[in-house]
C-alpha positions as CSV (number, residue, x, y, z in Angstrom):
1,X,-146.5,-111.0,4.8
2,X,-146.0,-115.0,5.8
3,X,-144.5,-116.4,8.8
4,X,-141.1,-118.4,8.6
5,X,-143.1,-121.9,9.0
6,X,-145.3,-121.4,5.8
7,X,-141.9,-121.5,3.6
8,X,-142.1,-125.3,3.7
9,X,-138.1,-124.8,5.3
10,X,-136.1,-127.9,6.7
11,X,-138.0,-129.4,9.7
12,X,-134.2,-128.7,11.7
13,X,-134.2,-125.0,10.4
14,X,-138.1,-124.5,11.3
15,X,-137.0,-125.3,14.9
16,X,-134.1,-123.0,14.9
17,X,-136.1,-119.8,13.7
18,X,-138.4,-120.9,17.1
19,X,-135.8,-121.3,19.4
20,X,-134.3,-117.7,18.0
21,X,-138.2,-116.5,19.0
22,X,-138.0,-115.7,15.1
23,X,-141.3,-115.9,13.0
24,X,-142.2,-113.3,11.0
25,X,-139.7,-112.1,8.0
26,X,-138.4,-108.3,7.6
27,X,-139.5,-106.8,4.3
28,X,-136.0,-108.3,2.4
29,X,-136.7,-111.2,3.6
30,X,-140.5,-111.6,3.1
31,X,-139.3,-111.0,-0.7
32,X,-136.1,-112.2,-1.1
33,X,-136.2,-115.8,0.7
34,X,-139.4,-117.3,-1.7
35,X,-137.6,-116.5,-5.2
36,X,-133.8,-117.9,-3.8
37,X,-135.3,-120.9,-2.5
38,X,-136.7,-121.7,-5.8
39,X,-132.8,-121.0,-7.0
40,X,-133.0,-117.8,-8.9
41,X,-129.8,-115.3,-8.5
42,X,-130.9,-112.2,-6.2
43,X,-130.3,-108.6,-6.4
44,X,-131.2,-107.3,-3.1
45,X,-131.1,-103.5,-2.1
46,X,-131.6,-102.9,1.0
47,X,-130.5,-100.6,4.3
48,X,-127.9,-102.4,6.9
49,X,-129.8,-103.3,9.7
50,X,-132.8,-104.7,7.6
51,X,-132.2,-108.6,8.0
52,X,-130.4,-109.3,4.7
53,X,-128.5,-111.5,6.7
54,X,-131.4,-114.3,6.9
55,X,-132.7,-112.8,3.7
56,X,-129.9,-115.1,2.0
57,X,-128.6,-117.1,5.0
58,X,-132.2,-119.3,5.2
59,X,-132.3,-120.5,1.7
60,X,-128.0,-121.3,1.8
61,X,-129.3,-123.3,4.8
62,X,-132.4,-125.0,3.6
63,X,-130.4,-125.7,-0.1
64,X,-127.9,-126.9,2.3
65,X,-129.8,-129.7,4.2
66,X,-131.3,-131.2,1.4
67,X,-128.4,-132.2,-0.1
68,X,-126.8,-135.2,1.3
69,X,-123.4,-136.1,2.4
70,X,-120.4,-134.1,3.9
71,X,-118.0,-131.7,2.3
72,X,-115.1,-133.2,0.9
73,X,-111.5,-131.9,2.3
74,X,-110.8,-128.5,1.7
75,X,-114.2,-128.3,-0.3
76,X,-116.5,-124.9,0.7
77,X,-120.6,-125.7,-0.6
78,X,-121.5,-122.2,-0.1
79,X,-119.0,-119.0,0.6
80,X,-120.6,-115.8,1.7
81,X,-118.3,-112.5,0.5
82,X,-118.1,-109.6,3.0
83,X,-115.8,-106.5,2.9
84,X,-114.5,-106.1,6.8
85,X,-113.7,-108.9,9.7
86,X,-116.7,-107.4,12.1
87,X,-119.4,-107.8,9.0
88,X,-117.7,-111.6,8.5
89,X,-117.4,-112.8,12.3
90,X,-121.2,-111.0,12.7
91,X,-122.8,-113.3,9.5
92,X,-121.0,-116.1,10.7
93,X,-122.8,-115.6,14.3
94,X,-126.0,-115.1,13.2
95,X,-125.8,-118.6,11.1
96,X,-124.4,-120.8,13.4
97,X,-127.7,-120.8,15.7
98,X,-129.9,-121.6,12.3
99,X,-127.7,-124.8,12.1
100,X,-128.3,-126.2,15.5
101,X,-129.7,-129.8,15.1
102,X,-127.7,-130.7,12.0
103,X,-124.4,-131.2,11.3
104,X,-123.9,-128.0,8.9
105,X,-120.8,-126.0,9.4
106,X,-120.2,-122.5,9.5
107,X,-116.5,-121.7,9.7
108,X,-115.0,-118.3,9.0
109,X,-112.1,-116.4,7.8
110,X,-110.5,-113.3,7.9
111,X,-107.2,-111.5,8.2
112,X,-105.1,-110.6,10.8
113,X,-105.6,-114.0,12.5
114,X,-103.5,-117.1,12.3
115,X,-103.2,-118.8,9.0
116,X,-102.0,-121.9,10.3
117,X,-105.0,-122.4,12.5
118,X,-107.6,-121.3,9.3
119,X,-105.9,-124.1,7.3
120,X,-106.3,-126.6,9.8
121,X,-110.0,-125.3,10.5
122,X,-110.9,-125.6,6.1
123,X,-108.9,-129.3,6.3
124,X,-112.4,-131.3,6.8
125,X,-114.2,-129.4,4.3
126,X,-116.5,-126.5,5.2
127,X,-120.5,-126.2,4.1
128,X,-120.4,-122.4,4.7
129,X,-117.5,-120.1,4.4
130,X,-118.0,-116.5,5.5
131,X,-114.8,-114.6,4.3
132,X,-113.1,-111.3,4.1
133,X,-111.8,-111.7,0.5
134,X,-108.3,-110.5,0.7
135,X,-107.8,-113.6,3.6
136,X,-110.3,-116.4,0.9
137,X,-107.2,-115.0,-1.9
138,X,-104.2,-115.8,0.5
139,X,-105.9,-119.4,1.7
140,X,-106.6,-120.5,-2.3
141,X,-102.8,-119.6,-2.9
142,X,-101.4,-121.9,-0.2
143,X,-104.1,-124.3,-1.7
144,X,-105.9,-124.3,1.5
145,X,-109.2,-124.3,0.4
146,X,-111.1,-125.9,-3.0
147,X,-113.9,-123.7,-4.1
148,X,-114.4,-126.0,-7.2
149,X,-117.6,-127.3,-5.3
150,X,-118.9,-123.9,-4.5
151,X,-122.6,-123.6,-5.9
152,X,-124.0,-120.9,-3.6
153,X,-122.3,-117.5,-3.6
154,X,-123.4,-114.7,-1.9
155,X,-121.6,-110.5,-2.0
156,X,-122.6,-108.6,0.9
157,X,-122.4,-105.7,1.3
158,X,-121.5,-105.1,-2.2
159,X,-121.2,-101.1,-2.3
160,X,-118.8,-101.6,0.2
161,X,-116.5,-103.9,-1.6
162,X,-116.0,-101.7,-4.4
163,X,-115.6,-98.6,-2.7
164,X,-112.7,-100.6,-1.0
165,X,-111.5,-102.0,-3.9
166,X,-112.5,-105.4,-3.6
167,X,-113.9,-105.9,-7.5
168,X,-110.5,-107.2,-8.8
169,X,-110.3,-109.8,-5.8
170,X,-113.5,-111.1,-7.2
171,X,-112.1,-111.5,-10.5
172,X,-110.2,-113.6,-8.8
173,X,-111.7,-115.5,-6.9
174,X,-114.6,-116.1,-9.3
175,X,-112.7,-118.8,-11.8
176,X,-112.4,-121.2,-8.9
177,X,-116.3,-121.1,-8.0
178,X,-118.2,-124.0,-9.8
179,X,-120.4,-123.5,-12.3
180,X,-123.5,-123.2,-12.8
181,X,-123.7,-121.4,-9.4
182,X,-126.8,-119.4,-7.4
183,X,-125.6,-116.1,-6.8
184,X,-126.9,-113.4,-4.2
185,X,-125.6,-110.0,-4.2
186,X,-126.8,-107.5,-1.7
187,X,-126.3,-104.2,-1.4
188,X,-127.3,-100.5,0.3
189,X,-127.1,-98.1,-2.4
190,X,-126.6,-98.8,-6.2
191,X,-123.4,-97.5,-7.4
192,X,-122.4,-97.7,-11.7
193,X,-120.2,-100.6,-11.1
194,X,-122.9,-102.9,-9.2
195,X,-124.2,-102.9,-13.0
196,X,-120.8,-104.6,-14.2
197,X,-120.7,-106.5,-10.9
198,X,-125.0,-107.9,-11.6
199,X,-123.9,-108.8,-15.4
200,X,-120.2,-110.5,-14.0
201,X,-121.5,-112.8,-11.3
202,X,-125.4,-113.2,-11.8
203,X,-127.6,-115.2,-14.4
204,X,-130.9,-113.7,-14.9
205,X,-131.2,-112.3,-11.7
206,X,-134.9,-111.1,-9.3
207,X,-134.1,-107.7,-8.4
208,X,-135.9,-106.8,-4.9
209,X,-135.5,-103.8,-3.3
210,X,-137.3,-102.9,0.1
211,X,-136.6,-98.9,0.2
212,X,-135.0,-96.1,-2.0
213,X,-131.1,-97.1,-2.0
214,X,-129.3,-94.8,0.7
215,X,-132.5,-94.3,2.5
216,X,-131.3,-95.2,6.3
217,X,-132.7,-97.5,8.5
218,X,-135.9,-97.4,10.2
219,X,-133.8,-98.1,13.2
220,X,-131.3,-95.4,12.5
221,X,-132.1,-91.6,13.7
222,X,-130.3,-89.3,12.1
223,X,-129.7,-85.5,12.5
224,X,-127.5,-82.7,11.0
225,X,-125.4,-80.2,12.5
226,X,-124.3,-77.0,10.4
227,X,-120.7,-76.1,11.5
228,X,-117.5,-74.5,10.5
229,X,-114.9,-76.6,9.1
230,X,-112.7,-75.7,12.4
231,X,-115.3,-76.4,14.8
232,X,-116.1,-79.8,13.6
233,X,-113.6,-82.0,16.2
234,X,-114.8,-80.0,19.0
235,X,-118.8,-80.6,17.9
236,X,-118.2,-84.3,17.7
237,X,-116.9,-84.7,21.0
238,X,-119.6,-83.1,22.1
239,X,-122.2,-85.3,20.4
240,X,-120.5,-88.2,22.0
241,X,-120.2,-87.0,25.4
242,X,-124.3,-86.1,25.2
243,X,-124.5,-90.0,23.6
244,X,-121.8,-91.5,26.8
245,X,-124.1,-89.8,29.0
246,X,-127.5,-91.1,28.1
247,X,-125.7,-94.5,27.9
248,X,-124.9,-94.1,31.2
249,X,-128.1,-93.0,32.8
250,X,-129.6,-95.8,30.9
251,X,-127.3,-98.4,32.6
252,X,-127.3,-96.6,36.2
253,X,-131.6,-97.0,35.5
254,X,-131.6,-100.5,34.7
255,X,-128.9,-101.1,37.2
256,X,-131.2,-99.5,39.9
257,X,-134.5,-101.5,38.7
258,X,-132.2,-104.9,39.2
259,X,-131.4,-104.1,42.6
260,X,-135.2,-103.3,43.7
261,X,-135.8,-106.7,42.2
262,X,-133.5,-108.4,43.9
């Protein structure tokens, strides 16, 4: 295990880990983050909820800041690949505080919002795109956005993109990346097709993997409830009413211990 500030990361990135009160790595990250800052493609396996987020967002940054100048019109450096608008607007959140002090930018896109306004926001060039890849399709066919500059690419979530259907976007979208590229692909579980996914988008890739894939969380508890097939609606409003109701007595305690304070 190492601390953040013994990666030898971008003076401006070492002070955004500390203003985040960041400084030790998660597992992923403690093994991913060494072997992408020296530039090798990753494999990652790991649980949601494990910090793959900074596993590949720190080294997209720190390759980021070394390299001078900014993006040309239009141009993406480094576009991040995610299979739903929460998982895109919530990578794009947690990299927009690591970019404080420097004039990165982190824009994203997704679909169901205003075209228009997403063409305007890619018109000065972007460092990092974080993008549903249905929207990235729609914005490259209005010639919105030029990934021909593109050396970082990173699939998150991966498992999920496929069981949505999201390999034959990437066929797609891949031609217009540049080449060569550094490519990060993480992932939960291991499904066949990650194989033809691994040998499609990554050179020689470091495999890491922090726990058996579909193993959950340490921060997830999980139980199981042995039910008819009838009796299944009625058991799962039950669950949440029991789940509302500790919420709730949680709030009303903390609400109490603020008003004692005060």
């Amino acid at each position: 295990m190492f601390d953040f500030d013994m990666l030898g990361l971008e003076p401006t990135l070492n002070a955004a880990l500390k203003a985040a009160n960041l400084s030790e790595p998660t597992p992923i990250q403690n093994q991913a983050i060494p072997l992408a800052l020296e530039g090798h493609d990753i494999m990652g396996l790991a649980q949601t909820g494990t910090g793959k987020t900074l596993a590949f967002g720190l080294p997209l940054i720190n390759h980021l800041l070394g390299k001078q100048g900014k993006p040309e019109p239009k141009t993406v450096k480094a576009l991040v690949l995610a299979p739903t608008r929460e998982l895109v607007n919530q990578i794009a959140d947690s990299l927009k505080p690591l970019t404080v002090g420097s004039k990165l930018r982190v824009h994203s896109v997704v679909g169901g919002q205003s075209i228009p306004k997403q063409i305007n926001l890619l018109a000065r060039g972007t460092d990092i795109l974080v993008a549903t890849p249905g929207r990235l399709i729609d914005l490259l066919n209005r010639r919105a956005v030029d990934l021909s500059q593109t050396c970082h690419l990173v699939l998150d979530e991966a498992d999920q993109m496929l069981d949505l259907g999201f390999i034959h976007a990437l066929r797609q979208i891949a031609p217009h990346l540049a080449t060569p590229r550094q490519t990060m692909l993480f992932s939960a579980t291991m499904p066949k097709q990650m194989e033809e996914l691994s040998s499609a988008y990554l050179t020689n890739p470091r495999r890491v993997q922090v726990s058996p894939p579909g193993k959950a969380a340490d921060k997830v508890t999980q139980s199981v409830h042995f039910v008819d097939k009838g009796a299944k609606p009625g058991k799962l409003r039950e669950i949440t009413r029991l789940r509302d109701l500790e919420a709730l007595t949680r709030l009303s305690l903390l609400a109490q211990t603020w008003c004692r304070r005060s």
